[in-house]
ZAMARGU-4260 file (C-alpha; in steps of 0.2 Angstrom, whole numbers, plus 5000, padded with zeros to 4 digits):
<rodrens>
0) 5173/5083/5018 | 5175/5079/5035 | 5161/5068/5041 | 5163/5052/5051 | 5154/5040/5037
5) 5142/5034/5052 | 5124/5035/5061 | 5128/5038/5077 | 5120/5028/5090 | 5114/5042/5099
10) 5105/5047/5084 | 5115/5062/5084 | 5114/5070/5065 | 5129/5068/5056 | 5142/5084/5051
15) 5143/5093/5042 | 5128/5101/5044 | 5115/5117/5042 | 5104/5124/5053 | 5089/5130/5049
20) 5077/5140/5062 | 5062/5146/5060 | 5058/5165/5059 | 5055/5165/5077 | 5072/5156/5081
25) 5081/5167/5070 | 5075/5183/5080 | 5080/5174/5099 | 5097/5168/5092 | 5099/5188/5084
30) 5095/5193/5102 | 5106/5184/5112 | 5121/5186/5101 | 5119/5203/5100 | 5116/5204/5121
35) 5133/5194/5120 | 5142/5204/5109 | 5139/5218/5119 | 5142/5208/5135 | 5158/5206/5126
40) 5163/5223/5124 | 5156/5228/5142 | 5170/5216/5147 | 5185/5225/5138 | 5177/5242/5147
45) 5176/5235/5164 | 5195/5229/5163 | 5200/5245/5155 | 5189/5254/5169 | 5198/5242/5182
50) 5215/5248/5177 | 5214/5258/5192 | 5210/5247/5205 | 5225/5234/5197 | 5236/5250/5201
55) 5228/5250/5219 | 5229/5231/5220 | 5251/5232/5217 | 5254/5248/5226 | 5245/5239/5243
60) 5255/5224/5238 | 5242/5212/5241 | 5248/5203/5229 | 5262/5196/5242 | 5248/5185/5250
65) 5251/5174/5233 | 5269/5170/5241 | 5261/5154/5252 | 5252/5145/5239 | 5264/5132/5231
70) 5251/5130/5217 | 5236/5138/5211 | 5221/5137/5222 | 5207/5149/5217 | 5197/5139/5207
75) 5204/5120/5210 | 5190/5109/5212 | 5199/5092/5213 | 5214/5084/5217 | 5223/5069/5214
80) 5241/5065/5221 | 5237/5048/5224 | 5250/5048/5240 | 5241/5048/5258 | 5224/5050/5252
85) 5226/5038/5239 | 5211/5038/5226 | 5201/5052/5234 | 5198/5072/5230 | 5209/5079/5243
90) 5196/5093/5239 | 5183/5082/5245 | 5184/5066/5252 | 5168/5060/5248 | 5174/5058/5229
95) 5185/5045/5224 | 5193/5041/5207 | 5194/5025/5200 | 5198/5011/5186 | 5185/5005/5176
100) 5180/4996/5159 | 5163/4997/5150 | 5158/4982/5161 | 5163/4986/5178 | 5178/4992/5188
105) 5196/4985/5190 | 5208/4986/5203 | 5220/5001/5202 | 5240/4999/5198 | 5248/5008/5209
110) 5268/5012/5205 | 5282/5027/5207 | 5274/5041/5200 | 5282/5059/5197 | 5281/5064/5217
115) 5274/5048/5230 | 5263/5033/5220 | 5256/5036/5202 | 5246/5025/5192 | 5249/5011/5178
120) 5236/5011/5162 | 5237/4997/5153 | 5226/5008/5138 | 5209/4997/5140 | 5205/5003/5156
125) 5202/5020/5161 | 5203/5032/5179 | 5186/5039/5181 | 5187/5055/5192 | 5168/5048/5199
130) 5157/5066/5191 | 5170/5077/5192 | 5170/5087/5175 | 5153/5080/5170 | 5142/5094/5169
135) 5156/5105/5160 | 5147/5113/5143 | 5157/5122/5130 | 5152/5137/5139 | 5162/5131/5156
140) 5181/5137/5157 | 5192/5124/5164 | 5210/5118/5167 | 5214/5102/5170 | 5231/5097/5173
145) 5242/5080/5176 | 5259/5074/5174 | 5262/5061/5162 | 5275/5048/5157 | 5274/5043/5137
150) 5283/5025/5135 | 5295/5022/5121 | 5284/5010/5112 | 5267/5017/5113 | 5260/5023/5096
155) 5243/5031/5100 | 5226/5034/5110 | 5220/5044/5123 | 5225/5054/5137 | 5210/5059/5145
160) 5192/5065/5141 | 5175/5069/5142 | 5163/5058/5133 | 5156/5041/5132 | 5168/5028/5119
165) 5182/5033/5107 | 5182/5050/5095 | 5172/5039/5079 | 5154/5039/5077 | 5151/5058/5080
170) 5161/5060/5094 | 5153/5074/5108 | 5163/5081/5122 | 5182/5085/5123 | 5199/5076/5123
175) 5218/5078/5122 | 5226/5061/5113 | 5241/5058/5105 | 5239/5052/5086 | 5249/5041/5077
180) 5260/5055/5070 | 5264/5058/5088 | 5257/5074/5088 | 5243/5081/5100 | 5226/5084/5098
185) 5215/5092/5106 | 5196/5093/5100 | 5179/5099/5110 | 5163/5094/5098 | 5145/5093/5100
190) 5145/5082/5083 | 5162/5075/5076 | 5171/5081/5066 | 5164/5094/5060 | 5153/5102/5073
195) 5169/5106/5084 | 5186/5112/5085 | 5202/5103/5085 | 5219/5108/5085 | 5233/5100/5082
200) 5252/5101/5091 | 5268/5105/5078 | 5278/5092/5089 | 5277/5076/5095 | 5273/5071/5112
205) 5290/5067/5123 | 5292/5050/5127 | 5301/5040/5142 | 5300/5055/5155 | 5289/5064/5165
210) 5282/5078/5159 | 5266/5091/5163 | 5251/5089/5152 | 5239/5104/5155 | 5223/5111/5143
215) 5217/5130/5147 | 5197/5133/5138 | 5191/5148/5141 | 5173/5146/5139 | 5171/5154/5121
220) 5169/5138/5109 | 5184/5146/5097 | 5197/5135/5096 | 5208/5150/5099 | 5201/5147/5117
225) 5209/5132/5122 | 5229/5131/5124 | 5239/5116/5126 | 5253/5116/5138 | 5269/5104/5139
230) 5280/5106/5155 | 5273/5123/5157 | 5277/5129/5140 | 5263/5133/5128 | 5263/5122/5110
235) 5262/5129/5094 | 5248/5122/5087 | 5236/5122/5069 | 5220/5122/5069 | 5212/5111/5060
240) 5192/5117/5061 | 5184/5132/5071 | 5166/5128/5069 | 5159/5122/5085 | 5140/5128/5087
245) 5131/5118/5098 | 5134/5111/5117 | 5143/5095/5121 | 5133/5089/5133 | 5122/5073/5129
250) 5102/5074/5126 | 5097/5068/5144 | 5082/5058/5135 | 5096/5047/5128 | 5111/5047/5141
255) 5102/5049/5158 | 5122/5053/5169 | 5133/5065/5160 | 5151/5056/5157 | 5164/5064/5168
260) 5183/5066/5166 | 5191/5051/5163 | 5209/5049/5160 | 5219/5034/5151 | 5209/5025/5142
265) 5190/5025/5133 | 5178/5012/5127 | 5180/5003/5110 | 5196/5014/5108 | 5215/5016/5111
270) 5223/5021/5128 | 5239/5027/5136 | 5245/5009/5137 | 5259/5005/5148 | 5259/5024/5151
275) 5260/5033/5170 | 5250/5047/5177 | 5251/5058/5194 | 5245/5074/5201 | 5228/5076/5192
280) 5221/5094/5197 | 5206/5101/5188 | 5200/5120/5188 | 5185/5128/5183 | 5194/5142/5177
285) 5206/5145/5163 | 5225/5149/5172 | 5235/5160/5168 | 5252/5155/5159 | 5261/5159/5175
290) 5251/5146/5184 | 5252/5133/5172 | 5271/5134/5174 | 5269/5134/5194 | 5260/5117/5192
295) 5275/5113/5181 | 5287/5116/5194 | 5297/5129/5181 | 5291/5144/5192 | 5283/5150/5209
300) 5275/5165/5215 | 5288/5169/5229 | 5299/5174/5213 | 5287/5189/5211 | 5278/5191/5227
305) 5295/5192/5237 | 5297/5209/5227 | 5290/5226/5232 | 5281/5238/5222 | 5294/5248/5214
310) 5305/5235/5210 | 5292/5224/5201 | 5298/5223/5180 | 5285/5227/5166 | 5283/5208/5163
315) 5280/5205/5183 | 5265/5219/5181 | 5257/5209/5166 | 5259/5193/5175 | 5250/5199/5191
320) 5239/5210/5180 | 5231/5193/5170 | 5229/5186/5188 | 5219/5199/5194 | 5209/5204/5179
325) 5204/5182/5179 | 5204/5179/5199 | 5202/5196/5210 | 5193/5209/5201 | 5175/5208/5206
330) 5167/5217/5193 | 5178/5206/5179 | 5171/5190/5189 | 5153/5196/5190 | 5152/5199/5170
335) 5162/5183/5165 | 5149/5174/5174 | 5135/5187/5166 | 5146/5181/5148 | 5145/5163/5152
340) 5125/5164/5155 | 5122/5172/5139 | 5133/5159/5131 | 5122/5145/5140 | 5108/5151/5134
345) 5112/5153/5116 | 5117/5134/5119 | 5101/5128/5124 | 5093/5140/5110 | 5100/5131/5097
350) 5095/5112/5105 | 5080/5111/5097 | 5085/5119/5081 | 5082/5108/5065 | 5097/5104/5056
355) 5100/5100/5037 | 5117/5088/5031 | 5125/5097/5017 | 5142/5095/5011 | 5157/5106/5014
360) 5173/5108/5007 | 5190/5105/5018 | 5201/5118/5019 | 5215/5105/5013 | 5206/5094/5004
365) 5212/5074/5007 | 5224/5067/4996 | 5215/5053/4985 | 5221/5037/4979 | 5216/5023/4969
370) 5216/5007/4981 | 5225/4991/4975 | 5211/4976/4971 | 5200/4990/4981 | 5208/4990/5000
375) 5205/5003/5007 | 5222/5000/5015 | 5231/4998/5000 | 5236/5013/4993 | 5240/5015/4976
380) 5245/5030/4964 | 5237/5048/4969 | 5224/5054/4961 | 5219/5073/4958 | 5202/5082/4955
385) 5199/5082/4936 | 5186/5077/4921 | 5188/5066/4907 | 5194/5078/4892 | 5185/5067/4882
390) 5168/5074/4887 | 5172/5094/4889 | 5191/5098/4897 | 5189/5108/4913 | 5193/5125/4908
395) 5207/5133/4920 | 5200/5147/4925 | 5189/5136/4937 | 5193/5129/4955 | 5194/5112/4956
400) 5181/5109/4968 | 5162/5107/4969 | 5157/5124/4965 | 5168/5122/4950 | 5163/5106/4944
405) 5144/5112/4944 | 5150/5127/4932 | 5158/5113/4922 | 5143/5104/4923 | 5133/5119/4917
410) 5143/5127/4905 | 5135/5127/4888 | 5149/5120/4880 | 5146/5105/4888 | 5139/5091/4877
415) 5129/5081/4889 | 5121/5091/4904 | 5107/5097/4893 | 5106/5084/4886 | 5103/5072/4900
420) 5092/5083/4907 | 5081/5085/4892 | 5079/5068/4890 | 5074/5066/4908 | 5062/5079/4905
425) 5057/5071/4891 | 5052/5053/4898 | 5043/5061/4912 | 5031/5067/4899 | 5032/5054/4886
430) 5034/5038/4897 | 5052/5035/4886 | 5067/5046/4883 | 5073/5051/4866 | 5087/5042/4871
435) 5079/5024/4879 | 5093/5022/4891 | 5091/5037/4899 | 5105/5031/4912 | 5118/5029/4901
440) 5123/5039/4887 | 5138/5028/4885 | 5144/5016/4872 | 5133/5001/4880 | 5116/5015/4880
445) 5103/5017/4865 | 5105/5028/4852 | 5092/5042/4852 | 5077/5040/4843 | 5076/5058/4836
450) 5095/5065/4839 | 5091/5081/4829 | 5077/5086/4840 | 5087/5079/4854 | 5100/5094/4851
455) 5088/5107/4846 | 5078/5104/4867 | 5096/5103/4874 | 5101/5123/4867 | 5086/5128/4870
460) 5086/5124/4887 | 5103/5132/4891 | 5097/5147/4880 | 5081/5150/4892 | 5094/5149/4907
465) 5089/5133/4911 | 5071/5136/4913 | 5065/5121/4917 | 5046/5124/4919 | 5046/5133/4901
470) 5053/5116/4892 | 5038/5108/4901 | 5026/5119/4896 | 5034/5119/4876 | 5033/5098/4878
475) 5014/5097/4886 | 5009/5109/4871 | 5016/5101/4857 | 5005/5092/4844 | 5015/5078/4848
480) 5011/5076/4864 | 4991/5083/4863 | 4988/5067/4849 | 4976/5053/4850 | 4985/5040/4864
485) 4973/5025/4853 | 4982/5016/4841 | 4973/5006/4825 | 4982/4989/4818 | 4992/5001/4806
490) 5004/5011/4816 | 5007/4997/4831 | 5014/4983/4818 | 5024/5001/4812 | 5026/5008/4828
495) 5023/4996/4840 | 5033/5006/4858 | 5027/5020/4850 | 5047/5024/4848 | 5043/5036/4832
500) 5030/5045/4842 | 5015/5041/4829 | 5001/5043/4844 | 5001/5048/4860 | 5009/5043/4877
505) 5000/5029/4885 | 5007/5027/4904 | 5001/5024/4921 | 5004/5037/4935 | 5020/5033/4945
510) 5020/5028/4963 | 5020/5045/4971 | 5008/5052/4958 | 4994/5039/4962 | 4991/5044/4979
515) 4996/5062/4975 | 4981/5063/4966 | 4968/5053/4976 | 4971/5068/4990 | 4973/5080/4978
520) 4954/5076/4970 | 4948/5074/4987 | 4954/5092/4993 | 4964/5081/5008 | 4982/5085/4999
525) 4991/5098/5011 | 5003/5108/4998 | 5014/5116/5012 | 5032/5113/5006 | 5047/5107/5015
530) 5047/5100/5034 | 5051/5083/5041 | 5046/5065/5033 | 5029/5059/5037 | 5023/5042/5041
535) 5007/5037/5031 | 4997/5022/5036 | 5003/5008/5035 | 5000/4989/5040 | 5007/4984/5057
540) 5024/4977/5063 | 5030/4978/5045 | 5047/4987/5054 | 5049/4974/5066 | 5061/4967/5056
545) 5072/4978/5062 | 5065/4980/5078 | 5059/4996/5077 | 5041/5002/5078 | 5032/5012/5063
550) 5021/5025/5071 | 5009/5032/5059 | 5006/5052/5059 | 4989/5056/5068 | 4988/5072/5060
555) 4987/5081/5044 | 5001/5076/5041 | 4997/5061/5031 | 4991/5069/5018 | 5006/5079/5015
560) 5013/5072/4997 | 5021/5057/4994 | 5037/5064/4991 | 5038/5069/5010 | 5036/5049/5015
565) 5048/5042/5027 | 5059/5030/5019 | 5067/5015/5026 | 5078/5006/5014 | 5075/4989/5023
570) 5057/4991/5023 | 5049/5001/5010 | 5033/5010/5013 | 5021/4996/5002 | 5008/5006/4994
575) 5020/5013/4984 | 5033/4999/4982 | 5018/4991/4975 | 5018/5002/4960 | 5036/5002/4959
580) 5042/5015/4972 | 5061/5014/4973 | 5069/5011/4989 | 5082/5023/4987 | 5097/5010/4989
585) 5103/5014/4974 | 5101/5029/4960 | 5086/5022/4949 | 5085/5034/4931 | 5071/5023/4924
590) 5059/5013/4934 | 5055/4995/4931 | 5036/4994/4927 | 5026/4979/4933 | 5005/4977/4934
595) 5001/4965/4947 | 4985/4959/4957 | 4995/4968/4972 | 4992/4985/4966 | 4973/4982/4963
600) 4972/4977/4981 | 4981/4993/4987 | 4969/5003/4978 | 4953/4996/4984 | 4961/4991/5001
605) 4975/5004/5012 | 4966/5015/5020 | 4972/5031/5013 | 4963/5026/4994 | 4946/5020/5008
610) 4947/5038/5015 | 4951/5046/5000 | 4933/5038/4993 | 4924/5041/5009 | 4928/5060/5009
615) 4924/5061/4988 | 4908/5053/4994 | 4903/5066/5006 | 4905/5079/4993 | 4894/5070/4982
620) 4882/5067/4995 | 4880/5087/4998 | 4875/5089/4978 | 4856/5090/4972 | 4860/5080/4957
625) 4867/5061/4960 | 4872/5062/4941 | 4881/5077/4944 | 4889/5071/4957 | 4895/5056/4950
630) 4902/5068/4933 | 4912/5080/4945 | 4921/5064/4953 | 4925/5056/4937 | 4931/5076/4930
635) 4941/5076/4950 | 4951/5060/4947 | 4952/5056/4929 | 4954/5074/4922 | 4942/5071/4908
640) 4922/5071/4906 | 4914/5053/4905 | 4905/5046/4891 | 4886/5044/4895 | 4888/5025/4894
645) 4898/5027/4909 | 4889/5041/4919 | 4872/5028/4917 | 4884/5014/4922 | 4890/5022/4938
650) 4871/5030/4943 | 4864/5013/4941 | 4879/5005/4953 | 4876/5019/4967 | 4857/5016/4969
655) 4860/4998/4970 | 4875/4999/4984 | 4861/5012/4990 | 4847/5002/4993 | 4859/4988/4997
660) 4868/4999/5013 | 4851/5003/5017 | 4846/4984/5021 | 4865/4980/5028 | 4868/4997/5040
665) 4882/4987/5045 | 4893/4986/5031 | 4896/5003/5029 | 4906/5004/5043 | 4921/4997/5035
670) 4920/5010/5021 | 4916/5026/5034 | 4929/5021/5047 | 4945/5022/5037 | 4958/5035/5041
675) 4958/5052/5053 | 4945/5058/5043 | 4929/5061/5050 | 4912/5065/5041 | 4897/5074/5042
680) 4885/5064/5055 | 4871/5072/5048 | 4875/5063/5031 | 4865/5047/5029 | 4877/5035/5030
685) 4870/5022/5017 | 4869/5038/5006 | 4888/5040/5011 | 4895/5022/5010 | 4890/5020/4992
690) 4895/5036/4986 | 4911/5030/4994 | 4910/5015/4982 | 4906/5024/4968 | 4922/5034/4970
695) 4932/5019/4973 | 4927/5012/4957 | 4933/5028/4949 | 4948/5028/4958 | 4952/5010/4953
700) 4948/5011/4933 | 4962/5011/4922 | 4957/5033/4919 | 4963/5035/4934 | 4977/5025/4935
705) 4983/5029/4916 | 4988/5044/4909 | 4981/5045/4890
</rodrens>
């Protein structure tokens, strides 16, 4: 997989990614590709159309006026010869080039260059072309050009770019560096490396002499669209990815100035070290390959121009032909900036499209290795993609990849998928797998308790198709499961983990499943699925630790299900690391389970279980009946009819916290004010706040809490 192994620090999502758009962003980004498709085709028409004006354009010979221009000009918008004017844009004076670091400018090294001075990098530094270049999007076609002297000794970095730092860390932007193999590459990425494109020379970089450096991009994201030139020859180059889908400019929230071109050098990265530069010229067009050997110096327009009409060769006409159709024909012009708009805005459509990290297979995938005493740098003997034969051989008719390891995985002659999964399956209802360990099935795991049955769940599971709500219902409805969770003296000296299943399961509700059900019983649960993490309530400056600030959800959102809140592995959220919540540092099969004073606190205290109350105690308070009332609570929460002991216990405890709210108006504030939530005003509020309590002290019995 090609993925960069790192945040980056501008919170850029990590490749490779999925984009997933709403229904209503589907439709846009079906219209504007289907207006650029056609815009596309229009294109090929309009040339094809203007084959005649291209006839009219040679037979006037106008393409004779070419013959004064000693390099391309249409479309130049900076130059840099670094002769009489120095460090300035002969285009405009009021630009100036110069040699920076991260923390402020250096003075420029001035030397022979190709023609007149040059510059000298010394590959930590870099020349900054002042914004040239920085509002180019993947959309933009450009040229930029520059003559370049390699030395001997230099091993890799960059020779110029568009971004801010060196290619890690999610790169974004474009660059042409030389790599260690001494090939070169050219990449453009909104998201490194896998949001992008990159290409890669067949042949190394000349060292120890001048030569001309020059990247075409036409405008298209394809890596087909960008061409790499040396001494005005194009390279034979492999593509590497194609898969560029988004723009490369930074979000403005994050990086106010866009980075412009800067050449020799980047931040926390490898330059052109000891290596020479002259002649910069950058277009905002692709040129042709006739003028990228112009700039060269291999050929000139007066070759051509000084011919006439009829004695101009095929190859002449197809020269001056792709000049036209890129630089003189109007109508080309006017729908390659119509093409470029339509690309734009299907860029800025996508911005604000939610993305999903998924895996995805490499093309060639990466040769493994195991490392020596595990450096990373110490290679040892290759390793291939394979399975222990010991378990279930992989059978050869599949592809040794991750679509062929999950048939492996599933295939019913596989001895332990089921298995596992039954198990699993089996301790979510239960409290305990079949087999104890239900991590490790290995020689240091338990035996299973029942092995027969154990077999008998696992082919029925692959029988079904691996219908996995089916096994549930079958385990729920067993006789097994439906007995008597009470045990006499008899059968815990026997049986005391209940290991031979001789009553039944005894556990209290997991993390998530705690406050799931509060909201559920409460009506305040939303059920939507999917969507971004939400951040419940939670004590204050609990993420200071990292210096970050926690911002609770102010809308429905916090009542979204538990398996939806935001987790920081640093700081878990506490209500549910109180009951054991994992922090997700690490794979966790079977919870630890602890009962401490904390989680009775949580219960009667965080606001989500005071809300919770406060909201059952408005239903109650709209029923004619308090008894009634007090049964449907119990019936909400518990999922089971109390005994009449219990109903008197509880109507007795609500007329007393009645009467006694009544006397202390003020007390029930801190029962009524908890969470978004807000109640009925009309509601008598002593009435309320000791309804509140009396669901609170539902909420907080051990039927609540424990499954039985």
């Amino acid at each position: 997989m090609r993925e960069a192994g790192q945040i980056s620090w501008d919170d850029a999502l990590p490749t490779p990614t999925l984009m997933l758009p709403t229904a209503e962003q589907e439709k846009v980004l079906h219209f504007i590709n289907n207006n650029l498709t056609q815009a596309l085709h229009q294109q090929a028409d309009i040339q094809k159309r203007g084959e005649a004006d291209f006839d009219k354009w040679l037979q006037s010979q106008q393409y004779k006026a070419l013959a004064v221009f000693s390099f391309p000009q249409k479309g130049l918008i900076a130059k840099f010869s670094f002769d009489k004017s120095g460090l300035k844009n002969e285009l405009n004076a009021k630009e100036m080039a110069f040699t920076m670091r991260q923390d402020g400018k250096e003075p420029e090294v001035f030397v022979e260059g190709k023609t007149g001075k040059g510059i000298k990098l010394n590959g930590d530094a870099w020349l900054q072309l002042d914004k040239i270049g920085s509002s180019f999007r993947k959309a933009d076609p450009f040229t930029i050009g520059l003559w370049v002297n390699v030395p001997k000794a230099f091993k890799e970095g960059v020779v110029f770019h568009k971004s801010i730092a060196e290619r890690l860390y999610n790169f974004r932007g474009f660059h042409l560096l030389v790599r260690k193999d001494g090939t070169l590459e050219a990449t453009m990425a909104h998201t490194a490396p896998s949001n992008a494109f990159t290409k890669v020379s067949k042949i190394k970089v000349p060292k120890e002499r001048w030569i001309h450096l020059t990247m075409t991009y036409d405008g298209s994201a394809k890596a087909a669209g960008m061409t790499l030139y040396v001494d005005g020859q194009p390279l034979e180059m492999a593509t590497e990815i194609d898969q560029l889908t988004k723009d490369i400019l930074f979000v403005p929230r994050v990086v106010k100035e866009q980075p412009p071109l800067q050449f020799g050098g980047w931040w926390r990265g490898f330059g052109l070290k000891e290596g020479l530069i002259d002649d910069i010229v950058v277009y905002n067009r692709p040129l042709t390959a006739f003028e990228v050997g112009i700039l060269a110096g291999k050929t000139q327009w007066q070759n051509i121009a000084a011919k006439s009409y009829t004695a101009l060769t095929l190859a002449d006409k197809q020269i001056l032909k792709s000049y036209y159709f890129g630089v003189e024909h109007v109508a080309s012009q006017q729908q390659a900036e119509a093409i470029k708009s339509l690309r734009n805005t299907l860029a800025d459509s996508t911005e604000n499209i939610r993305e999903l990290m998924v895996m995805q297979e490499m093309p060639r995938p990466k040769q493994a290795y195991i490392l020596e005493r595990g450096n990373y740098d110490a290679l040892g003997e290759k390793v291939f993609p394979n399975t222990p034969e010991r378990i279930f051989a992989f059978p050869k008719n599949l592809p040794k990849n991750r679509y062929g390891l999950a048939q492996w995985l599933t295939h019913p002659d596989h001895p332990l998928t089921a298995r596992v999964a039954v198990n699993r399956l089996w301790q979510n209802v239960f409290g305990v797998g079949l087999v104890k360990t239900a991590e490790d099935f290995g020689n240091q795991g338990e035996m299973p308790s029942h092995p027969q049955l154990l077999d008998y769940l696992a082919v029925t599971l692959i029988k079904s198709g691996w219908d996995v709500k089916k096994l549930m219902k079958t385990l729920v409805m067993t006789a097994t499961y439906q007995q008597d969770s009470r045990a006499n003296r008899e059968k815990l000296a026997l049986d005391t983990e209940n290991r031979w299943l001789s009553r039944g399961p005894a556990n209290r509700l997991t993390a998530e499943m705690i406050r799931d059900n509060a909201l559920a019983a409460s009506g305040l649960l939303q059920k939507n699925i999917g969507g971004k993490s939400i951040k419940p309530y939670q004590p204050e400056g609990l993420w200071a630790i990292n210096n970050t600030t926690y911002t609770p959800d102010s809308s429905e959102a916090v009542y979204r299900r538990s398996l939806y809140v935001v987790v920081k592995r640093s700081v878990p959220h506490p209500t549910l690391g109180t009951f054991d919540g994992v922090s997700r540092s690490f794979c966790v099969i079977r919870r630890q389970k602890t009962n401490t004073p904390l989680q009775a606190l949580v219960t009667l205290n965080d606001p989500a279980f005071l809300e919770v109350s406060k909201v059952l105690g408005e239903q109650m308070a709209k029923e004619i009946s308090p008894k009634e009332a007090i049964i449907t609570t119990y019936r909400k929460l518990t999922g089971k009819r109390p005994s009449a002991k219990e109903v008197a216990l509880l109507v007795e405890f609500q007329q007393k916290e009645w009467e006694k709210f009544k006397k202390q108006p003020q007390k029930t504030k801190g029962w009524l004010s908890a969470g978004y939530y807000q109640t009925n005003k009309a509601i008598d509020t002593a009435l309320l706040a000791s309804n509140a309590v009396v669901a609170n002290m539902i909420l907080n019995s051990d039927a609540t809490l424990t499954k039985r």
